[in-house]
mmCIF file of the N, C-alpha and C atoms, coordinates in Angstrom:
data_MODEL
# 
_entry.id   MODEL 
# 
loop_
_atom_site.group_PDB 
_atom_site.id 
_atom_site.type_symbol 
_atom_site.label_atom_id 
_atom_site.label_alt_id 
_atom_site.label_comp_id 
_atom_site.label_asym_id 
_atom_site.label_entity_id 
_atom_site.label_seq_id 
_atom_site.pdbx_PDB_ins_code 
_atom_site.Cartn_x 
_atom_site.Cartn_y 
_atom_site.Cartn_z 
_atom_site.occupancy 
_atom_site.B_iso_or_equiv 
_atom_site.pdbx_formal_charge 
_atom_site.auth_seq_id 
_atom_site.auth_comp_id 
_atom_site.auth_asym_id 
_atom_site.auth_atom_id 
_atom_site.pdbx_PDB_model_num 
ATOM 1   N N  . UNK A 1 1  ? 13.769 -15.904 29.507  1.00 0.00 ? 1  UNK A N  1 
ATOM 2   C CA . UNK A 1 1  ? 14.524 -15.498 28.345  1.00 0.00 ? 1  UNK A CA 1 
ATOM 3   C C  . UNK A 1 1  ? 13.778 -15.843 27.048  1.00 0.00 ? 1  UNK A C  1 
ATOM 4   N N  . UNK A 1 2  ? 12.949 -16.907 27.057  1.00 0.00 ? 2  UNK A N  1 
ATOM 5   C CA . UNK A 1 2  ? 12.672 -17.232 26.114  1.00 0.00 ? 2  UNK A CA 1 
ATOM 6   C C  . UNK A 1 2  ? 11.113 -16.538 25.570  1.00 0.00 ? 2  UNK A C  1 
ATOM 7   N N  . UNK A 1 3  ? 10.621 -15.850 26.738  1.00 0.00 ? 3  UNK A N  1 
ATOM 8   C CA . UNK A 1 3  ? 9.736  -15.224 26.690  1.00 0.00 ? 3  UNK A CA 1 
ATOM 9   C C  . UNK A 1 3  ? 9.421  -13.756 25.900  1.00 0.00 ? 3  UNK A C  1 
ATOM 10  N N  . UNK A 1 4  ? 11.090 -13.158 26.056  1.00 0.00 ? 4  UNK A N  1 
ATOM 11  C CA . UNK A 1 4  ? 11.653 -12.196 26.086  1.00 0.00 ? 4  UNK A CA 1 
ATOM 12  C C  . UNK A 1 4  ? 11.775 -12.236 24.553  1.00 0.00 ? 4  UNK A C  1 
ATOM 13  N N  . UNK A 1 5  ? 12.790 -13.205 24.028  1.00 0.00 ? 5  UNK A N  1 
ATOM 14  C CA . UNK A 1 5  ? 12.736 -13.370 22.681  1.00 0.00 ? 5  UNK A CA 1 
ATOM 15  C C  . UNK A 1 5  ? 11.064 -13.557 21.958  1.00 0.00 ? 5  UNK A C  1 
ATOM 16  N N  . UNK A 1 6  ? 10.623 -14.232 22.377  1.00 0.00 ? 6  UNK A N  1 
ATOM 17  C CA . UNK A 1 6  ? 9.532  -14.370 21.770  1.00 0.00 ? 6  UNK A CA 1 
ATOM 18  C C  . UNK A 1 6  ? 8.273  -13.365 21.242  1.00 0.00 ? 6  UNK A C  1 
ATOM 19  N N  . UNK A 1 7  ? 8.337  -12.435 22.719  1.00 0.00 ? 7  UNK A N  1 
ATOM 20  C CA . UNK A 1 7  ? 7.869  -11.000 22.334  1.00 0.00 ? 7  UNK A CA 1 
ATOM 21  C C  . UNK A 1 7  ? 8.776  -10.006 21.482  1.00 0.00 ? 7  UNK A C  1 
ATOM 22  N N  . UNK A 1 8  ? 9.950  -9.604  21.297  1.00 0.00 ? 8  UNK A N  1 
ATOM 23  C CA . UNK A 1 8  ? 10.618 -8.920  20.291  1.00 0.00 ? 8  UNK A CA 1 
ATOM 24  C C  . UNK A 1 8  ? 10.305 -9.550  19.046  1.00 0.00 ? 8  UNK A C  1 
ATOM 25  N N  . UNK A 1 9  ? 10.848 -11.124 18.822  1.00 0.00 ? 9  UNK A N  1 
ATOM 26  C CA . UNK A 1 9  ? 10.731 -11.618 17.255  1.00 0.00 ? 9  UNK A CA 1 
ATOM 27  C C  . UNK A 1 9  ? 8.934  -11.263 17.232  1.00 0.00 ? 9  UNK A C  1 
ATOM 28  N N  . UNK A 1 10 ? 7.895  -11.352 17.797  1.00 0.00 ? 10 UNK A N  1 
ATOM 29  C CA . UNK A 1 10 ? 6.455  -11.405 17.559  1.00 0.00 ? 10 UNK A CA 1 
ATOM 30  C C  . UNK A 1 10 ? 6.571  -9.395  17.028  1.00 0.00 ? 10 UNK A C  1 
ATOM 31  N N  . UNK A 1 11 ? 7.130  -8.077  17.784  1.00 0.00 ? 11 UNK A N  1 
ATOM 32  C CA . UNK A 1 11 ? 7.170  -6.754  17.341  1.00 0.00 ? 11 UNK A CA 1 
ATOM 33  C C  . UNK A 1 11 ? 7.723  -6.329  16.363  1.00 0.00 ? 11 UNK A C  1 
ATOM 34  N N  . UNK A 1 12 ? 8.632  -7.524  15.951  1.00 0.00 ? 12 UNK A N  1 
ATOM 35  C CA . UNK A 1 12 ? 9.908  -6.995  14.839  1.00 0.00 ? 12 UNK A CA 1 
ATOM 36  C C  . UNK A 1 12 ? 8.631  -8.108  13.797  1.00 0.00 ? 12 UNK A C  1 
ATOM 37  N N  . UNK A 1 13 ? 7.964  -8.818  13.913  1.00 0.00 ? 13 UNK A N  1 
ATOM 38  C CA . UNK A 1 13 ? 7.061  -9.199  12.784  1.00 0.00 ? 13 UNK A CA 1 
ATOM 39  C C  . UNK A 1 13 ? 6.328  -8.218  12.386  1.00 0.00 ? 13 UNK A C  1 
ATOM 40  N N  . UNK A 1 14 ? 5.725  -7.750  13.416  1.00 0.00 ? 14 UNK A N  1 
ATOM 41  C CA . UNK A 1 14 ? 4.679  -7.224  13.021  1.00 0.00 ? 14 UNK A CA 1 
ATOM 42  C C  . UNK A 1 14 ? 4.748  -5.964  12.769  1.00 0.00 ? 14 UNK A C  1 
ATOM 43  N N  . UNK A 1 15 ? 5.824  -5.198  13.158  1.00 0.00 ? 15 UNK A N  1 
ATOM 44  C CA . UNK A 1 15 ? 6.247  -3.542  12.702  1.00 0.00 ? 15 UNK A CA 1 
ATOM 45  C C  . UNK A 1 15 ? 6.686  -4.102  11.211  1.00 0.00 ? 15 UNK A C  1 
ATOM 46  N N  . UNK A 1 16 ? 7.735  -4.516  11.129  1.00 0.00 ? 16 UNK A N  1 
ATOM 47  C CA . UNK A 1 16 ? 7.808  -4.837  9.462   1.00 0.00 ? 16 UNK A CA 1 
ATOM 48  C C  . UNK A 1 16 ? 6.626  -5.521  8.351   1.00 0.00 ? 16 UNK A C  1 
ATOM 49  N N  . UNK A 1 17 ? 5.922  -6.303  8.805   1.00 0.00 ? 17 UNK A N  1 
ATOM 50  C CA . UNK A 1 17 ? 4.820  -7.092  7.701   1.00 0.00 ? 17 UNK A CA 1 
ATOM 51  C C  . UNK A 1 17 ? 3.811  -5.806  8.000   1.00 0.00 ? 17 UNK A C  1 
ATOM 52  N N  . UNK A 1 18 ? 3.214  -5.383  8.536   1.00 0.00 ? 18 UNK A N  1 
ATOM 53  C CA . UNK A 1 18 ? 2.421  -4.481  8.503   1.00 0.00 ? 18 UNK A CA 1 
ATOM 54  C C  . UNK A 1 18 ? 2.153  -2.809  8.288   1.00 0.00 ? 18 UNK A C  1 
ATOM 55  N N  . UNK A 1 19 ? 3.316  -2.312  8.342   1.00 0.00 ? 19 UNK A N  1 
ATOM 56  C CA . UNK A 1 19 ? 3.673  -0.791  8.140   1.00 0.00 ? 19 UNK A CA 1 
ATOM 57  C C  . UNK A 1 19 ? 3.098  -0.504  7.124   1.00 0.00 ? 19 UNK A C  1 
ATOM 58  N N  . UNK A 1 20 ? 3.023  -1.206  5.686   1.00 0.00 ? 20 UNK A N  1 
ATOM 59  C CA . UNK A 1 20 ? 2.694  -0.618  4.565   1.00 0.00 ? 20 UNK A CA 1 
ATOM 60  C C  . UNK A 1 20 ? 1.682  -1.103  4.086   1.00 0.00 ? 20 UNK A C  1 
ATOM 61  N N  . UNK A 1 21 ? 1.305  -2.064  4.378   1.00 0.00 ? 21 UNK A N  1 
ATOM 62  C CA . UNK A 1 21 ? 0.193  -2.537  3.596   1.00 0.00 ? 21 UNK A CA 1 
ATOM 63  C C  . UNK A 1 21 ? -1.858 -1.716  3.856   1.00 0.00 ? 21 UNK A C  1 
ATOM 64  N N  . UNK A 1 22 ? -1.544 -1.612  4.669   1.00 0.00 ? 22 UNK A N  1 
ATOM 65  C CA . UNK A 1 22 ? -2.873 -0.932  5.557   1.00 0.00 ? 22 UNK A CA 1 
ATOM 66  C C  . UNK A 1 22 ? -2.995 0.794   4.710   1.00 0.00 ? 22 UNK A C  1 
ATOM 67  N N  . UNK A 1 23 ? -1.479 1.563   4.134   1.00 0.00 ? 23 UNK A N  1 
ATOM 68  C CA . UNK A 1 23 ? -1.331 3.337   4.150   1.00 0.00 ? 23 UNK A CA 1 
ATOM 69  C C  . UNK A 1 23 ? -1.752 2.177   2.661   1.00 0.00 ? 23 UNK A C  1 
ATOM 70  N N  . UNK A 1 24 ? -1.298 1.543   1.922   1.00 0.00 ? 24 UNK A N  1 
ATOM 71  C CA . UNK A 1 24 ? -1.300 1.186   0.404   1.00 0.00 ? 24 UNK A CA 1 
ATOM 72  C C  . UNK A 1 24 ? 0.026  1.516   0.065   1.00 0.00 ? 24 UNK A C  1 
ATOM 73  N N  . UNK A 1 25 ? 0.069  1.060   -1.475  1.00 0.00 ? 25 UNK A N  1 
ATOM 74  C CA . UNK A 1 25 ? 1.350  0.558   -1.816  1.00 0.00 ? 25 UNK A CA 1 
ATOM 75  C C  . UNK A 1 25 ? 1.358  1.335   -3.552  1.00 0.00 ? 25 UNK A C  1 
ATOM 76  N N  . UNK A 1 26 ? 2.601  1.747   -3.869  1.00 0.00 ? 26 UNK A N  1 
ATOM 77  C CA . UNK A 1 26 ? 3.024  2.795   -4.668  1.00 0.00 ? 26 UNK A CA 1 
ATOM 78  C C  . UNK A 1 26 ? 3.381  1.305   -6.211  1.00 0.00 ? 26 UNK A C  1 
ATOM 79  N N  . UNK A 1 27 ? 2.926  2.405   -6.964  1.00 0.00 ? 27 UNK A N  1 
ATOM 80  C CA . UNK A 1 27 ? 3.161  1.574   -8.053  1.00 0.00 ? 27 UNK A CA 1 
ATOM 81  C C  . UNK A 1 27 ? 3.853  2.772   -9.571  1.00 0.00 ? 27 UNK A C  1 
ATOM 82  N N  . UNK A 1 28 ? 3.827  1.936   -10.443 1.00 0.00 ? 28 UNK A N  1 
ATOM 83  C CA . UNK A 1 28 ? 5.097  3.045   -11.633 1.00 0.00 ? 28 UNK A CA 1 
ATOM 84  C C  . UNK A 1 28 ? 3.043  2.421   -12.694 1.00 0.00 ? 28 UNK A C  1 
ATOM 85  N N  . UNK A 1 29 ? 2.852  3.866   -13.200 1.00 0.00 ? 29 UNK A N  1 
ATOM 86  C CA . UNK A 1 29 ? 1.713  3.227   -14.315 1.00 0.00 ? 29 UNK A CA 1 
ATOM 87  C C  . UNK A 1 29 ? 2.413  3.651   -15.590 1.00 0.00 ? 29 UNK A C  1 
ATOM 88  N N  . UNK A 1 30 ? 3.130  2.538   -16.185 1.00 0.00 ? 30 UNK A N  1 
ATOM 89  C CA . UNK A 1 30 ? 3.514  2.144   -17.302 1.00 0.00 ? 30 UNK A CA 1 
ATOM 90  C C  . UNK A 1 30 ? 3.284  0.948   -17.330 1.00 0.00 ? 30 UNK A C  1 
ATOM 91  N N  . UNK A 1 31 ? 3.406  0.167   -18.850 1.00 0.00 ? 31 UNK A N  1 
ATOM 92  C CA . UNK A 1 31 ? 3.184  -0.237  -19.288 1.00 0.00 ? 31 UNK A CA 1 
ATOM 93  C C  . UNK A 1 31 ? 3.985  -1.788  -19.319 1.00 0.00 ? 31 UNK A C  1 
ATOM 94  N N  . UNK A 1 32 ? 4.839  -1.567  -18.990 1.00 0.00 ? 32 UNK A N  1 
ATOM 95  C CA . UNK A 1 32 ? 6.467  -2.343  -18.613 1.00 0.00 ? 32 UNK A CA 1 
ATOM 96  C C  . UNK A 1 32 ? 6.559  -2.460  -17.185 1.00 0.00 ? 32 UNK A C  1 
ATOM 97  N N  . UNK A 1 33 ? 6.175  -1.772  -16.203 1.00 0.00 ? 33 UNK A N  1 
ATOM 98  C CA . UNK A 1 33 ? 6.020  -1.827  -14.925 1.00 0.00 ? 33 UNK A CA 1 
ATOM 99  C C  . UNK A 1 33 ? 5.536  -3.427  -14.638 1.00 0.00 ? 33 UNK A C  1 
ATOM 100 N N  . UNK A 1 34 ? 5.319  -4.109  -13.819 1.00 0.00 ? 34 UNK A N  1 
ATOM 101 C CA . UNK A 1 34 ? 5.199  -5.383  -12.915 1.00 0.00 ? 34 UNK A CA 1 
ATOM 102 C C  . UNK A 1 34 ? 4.991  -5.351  -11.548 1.00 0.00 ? 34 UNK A C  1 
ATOM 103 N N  . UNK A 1 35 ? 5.966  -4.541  -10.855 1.00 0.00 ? 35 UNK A N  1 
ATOM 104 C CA . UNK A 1 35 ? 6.004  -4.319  -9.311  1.00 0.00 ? 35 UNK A CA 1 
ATOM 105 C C  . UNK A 1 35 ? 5.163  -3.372  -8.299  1.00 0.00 ? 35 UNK A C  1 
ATOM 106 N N  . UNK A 1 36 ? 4.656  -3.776  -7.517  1.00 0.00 ? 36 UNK A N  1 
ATOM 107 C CA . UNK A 1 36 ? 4.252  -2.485  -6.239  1.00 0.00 ? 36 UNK A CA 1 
ATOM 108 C C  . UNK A 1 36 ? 5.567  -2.619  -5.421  1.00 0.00 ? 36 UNK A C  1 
ATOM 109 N N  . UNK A 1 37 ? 5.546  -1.580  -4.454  1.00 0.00 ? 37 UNK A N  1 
ATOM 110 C CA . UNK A 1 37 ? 6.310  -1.406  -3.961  1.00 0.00 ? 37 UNK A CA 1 
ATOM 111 C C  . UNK A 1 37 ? 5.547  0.018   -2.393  1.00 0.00 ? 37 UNK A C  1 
ATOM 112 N N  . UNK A 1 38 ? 6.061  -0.933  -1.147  1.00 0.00 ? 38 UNK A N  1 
ATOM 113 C CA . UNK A 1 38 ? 5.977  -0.629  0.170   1.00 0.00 ? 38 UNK A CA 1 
ATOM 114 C C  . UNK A 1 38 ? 6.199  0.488   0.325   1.00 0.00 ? 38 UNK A C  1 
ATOM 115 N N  . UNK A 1 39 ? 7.835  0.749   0.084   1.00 0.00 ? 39 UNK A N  1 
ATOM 116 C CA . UNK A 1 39 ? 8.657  2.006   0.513   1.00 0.00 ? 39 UNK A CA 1 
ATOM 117 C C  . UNK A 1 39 ? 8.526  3.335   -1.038  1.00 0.00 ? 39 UNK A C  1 
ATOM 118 N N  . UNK A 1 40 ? 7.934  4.406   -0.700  1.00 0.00 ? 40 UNK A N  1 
ATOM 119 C CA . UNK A 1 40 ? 7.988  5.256   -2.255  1.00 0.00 ? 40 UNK A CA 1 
ATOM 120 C C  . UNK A 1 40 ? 9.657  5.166   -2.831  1.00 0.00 ? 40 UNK A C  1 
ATOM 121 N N  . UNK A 1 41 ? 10.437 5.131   -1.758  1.00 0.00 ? 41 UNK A N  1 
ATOM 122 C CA . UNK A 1 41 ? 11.610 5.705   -1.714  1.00 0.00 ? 41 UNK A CA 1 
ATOM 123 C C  . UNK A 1 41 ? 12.793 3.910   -2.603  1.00 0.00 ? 41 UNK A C  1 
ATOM 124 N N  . UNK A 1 42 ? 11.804 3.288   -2.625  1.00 0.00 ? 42 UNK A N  1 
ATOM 125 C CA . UNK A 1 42 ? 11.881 1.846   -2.942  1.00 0.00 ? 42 UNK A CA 1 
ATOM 126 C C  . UNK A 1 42 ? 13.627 2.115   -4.589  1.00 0.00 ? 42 UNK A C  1 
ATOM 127 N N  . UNK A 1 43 ? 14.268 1.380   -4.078  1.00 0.00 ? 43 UNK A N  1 
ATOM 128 C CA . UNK A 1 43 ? 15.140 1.379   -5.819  1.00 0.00 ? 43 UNK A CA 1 
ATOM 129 C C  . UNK A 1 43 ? 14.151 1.220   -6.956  1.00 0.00 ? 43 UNK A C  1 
ATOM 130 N N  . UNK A 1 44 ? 13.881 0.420   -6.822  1.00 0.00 ? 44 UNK A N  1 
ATOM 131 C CA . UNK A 1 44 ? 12.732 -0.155  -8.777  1.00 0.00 ? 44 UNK A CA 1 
ATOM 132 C C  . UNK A 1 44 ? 11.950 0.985   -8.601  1.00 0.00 ? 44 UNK A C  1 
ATOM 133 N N  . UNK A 1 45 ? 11.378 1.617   -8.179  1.00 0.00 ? 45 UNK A N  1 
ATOM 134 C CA . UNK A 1 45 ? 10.572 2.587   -8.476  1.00 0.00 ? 45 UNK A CA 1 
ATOM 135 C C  . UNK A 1 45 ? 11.212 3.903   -8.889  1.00 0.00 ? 45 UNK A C  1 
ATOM 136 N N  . UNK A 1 46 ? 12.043 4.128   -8.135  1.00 0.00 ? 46 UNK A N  1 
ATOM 137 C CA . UNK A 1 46 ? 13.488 5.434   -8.398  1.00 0.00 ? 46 UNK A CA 1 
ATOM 138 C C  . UNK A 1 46 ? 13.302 4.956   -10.243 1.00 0.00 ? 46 UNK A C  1 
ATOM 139 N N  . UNK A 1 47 ? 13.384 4.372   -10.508 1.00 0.00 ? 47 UNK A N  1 
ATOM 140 C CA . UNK A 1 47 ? 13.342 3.522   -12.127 1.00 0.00 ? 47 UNK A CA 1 
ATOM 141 C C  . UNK A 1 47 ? 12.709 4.180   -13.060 1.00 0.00 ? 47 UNK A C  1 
ATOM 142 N N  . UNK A 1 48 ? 11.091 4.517   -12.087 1.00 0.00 ? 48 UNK A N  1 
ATOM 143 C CA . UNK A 1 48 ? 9.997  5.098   -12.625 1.00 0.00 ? 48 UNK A CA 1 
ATOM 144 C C  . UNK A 1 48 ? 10.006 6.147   -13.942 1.00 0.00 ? 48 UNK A C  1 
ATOM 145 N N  . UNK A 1 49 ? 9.874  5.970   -15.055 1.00 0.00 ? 49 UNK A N  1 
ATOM 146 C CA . UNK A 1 49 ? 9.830  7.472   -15.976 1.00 0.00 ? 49 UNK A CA 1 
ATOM 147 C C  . UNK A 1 49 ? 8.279  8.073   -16.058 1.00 0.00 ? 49 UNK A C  1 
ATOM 148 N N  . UNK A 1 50 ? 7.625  7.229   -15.557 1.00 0.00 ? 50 UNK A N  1 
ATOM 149 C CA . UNK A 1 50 ? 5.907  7.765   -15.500 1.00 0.00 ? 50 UNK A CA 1 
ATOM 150 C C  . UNK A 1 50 ? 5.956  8.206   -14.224 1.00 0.00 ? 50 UNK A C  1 
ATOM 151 N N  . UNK A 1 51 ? 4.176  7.920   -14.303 1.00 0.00 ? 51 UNK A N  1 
ATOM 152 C CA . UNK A 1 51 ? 3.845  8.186   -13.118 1.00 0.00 ? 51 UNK A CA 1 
ATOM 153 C C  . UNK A 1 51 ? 3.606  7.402   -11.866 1.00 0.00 ? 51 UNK A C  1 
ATOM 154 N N  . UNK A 1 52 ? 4.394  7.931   -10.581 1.00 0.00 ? 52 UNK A N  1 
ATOM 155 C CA . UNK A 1 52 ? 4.259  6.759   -9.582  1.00 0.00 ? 52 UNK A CA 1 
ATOM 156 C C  . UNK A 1 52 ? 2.542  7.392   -8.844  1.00 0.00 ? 52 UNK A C  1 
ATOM 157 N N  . UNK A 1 53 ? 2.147  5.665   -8.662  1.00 0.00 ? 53 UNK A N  1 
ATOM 158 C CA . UNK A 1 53 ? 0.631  6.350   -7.789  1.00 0.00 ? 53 UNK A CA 1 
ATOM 159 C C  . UNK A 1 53 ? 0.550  5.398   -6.302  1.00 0.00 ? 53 UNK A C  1 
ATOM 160 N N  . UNK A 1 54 ? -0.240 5.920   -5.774  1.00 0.00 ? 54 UNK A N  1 
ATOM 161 C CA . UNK A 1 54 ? -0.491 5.183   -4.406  1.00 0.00 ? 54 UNK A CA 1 
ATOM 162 C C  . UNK A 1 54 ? -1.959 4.368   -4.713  1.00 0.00 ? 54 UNK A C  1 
ATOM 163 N N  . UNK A 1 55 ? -2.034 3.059   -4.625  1.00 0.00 ? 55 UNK A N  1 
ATOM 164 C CA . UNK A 1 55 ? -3.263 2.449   -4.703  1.00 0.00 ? 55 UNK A CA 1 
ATOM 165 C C  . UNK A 1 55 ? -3.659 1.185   -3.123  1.00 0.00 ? 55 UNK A C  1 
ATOM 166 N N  . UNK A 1 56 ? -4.531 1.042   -3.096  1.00 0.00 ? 56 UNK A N  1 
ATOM 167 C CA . UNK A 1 56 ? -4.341 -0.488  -2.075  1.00 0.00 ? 56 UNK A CA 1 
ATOM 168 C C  . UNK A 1 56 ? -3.304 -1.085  -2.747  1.00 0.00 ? 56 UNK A C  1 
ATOM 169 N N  . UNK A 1 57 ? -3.354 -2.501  -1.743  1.00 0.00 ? 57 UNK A N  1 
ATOM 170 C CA . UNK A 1 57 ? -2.842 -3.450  -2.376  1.00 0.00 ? 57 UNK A CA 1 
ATOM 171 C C  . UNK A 1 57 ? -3.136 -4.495  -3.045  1.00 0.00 ? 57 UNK A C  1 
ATOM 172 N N  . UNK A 1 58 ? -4.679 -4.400  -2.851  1.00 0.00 ? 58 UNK A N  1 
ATOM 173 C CA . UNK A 1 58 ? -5.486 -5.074  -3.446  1.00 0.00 ? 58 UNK A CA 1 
ATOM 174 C C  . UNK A 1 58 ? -5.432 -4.280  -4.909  1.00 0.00 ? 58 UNK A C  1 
ATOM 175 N N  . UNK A 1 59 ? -5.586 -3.479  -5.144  1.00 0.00 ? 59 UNK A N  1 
ATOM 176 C CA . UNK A 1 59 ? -5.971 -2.864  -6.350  1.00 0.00 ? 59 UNK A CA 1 
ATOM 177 C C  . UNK A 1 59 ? -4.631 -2.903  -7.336  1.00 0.00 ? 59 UNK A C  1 
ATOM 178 N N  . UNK A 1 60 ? -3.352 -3.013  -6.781  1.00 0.00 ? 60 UNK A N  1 
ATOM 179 C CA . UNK A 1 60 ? -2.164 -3.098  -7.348  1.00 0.00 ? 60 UNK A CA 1 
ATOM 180 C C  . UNK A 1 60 ? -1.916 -4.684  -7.690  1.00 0.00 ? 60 UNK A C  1 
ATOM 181 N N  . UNK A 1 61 ? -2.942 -5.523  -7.069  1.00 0.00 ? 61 UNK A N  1 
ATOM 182 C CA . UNK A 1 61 ? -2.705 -7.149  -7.399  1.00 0.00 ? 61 UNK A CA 1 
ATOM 183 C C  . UNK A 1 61 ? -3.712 -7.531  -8.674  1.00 0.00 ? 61 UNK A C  1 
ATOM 184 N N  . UNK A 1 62 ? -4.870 -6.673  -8.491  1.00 0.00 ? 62 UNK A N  1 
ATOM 185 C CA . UNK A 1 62 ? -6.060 -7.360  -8.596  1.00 0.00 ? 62 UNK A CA 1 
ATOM 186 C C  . UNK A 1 62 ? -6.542 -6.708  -10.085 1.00 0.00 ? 62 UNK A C  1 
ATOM 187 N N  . UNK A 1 63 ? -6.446 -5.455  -10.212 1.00 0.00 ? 63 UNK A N  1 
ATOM 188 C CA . UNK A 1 63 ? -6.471 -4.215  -11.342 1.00 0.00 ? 63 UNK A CA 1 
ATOM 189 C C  . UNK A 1 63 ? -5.384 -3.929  -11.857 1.00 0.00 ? 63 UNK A C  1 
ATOM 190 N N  . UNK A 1 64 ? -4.362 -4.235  -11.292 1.00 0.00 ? 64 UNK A N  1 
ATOM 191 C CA . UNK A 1 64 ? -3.231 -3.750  -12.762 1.00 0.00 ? 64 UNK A CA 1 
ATOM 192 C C  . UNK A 1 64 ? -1.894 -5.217  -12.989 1.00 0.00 ? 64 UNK A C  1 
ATOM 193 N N  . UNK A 1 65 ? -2.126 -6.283  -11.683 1.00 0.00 ? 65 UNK A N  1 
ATOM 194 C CA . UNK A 1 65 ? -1.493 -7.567  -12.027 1.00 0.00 ? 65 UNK A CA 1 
ATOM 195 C C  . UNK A 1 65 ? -0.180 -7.710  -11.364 1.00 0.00 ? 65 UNK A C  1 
ATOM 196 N N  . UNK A 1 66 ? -0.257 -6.327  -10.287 1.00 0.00 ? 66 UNK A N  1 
ATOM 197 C CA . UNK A 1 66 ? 1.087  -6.155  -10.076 1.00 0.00 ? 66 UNK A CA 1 
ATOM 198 C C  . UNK A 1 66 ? 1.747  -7.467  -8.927  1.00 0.00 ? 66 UNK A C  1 
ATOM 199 N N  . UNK A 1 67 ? 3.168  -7.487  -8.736  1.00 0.00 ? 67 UNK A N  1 
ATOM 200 C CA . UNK A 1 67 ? 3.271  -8.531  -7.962  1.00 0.00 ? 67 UNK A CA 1 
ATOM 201 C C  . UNK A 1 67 ? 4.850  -7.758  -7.145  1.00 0.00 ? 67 UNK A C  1 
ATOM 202 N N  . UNK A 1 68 ? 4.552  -8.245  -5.716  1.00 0.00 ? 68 UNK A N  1 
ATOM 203 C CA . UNK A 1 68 ? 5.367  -7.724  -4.593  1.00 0.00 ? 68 UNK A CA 1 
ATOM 204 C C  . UNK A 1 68 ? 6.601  -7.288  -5.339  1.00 0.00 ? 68 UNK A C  1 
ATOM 205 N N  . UNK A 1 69 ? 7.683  -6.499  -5.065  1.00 0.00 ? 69 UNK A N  1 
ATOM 206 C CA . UNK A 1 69 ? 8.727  -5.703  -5.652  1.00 0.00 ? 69 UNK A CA 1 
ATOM 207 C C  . UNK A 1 69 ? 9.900  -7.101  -4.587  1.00 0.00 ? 69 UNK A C  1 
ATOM 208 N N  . UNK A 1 70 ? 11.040 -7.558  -5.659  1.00 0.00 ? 70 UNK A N  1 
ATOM 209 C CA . UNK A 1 70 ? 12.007 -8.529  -5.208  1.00 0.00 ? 70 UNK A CA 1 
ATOM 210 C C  . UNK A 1 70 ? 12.484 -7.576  -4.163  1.00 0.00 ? 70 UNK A C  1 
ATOM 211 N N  . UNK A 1 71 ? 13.182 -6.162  -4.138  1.00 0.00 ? 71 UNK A N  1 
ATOM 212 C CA . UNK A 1 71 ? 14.070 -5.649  -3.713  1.00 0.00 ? 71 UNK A CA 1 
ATOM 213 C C  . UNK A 1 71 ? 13.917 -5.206  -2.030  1.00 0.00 ? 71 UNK A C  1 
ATOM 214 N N  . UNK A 1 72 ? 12.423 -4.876  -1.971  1.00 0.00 ? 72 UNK A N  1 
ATOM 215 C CA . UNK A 1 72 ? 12.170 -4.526  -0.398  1.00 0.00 ? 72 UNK A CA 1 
ATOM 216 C C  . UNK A 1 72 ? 11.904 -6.337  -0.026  1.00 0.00 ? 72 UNK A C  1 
# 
């Protein structure tokens, strides 16, 4: 049983921490913006009055300062 659990909690890690980070991560380029964000479909980004873009995630940390979105 405990084996059992151990492999689901290890698939349910790793389907969720990993899905998005590898395709890259959507960001709002304004000026007021702060957040990337995983899901396009994300609330704070719905927010967006610019333009949303797809960058790494490196490039959304590293080049524009952005920092993980609270909401996903």
């Amino acid at each position: 049983m405990k084996l059992l659990f151990s492999i689901l909690t290890a698939f349910i890690v790793l389907s969720c921490s990993g899905s998005g980070e590898s395709d890259g991560v959507y960001i709002c380029v304004s000026e007021g913006a702060y957040a990337y964000h995983h899901n396009a479909d994300c609330g704070g980004l719905n927010r967006c009055t610019h333009q949303v873009r797809k960058v790494s995630l490196e490039e959304a940390q590293n080049e524009y300062g952005r920092q993980a979105c609270g909401l996903e």
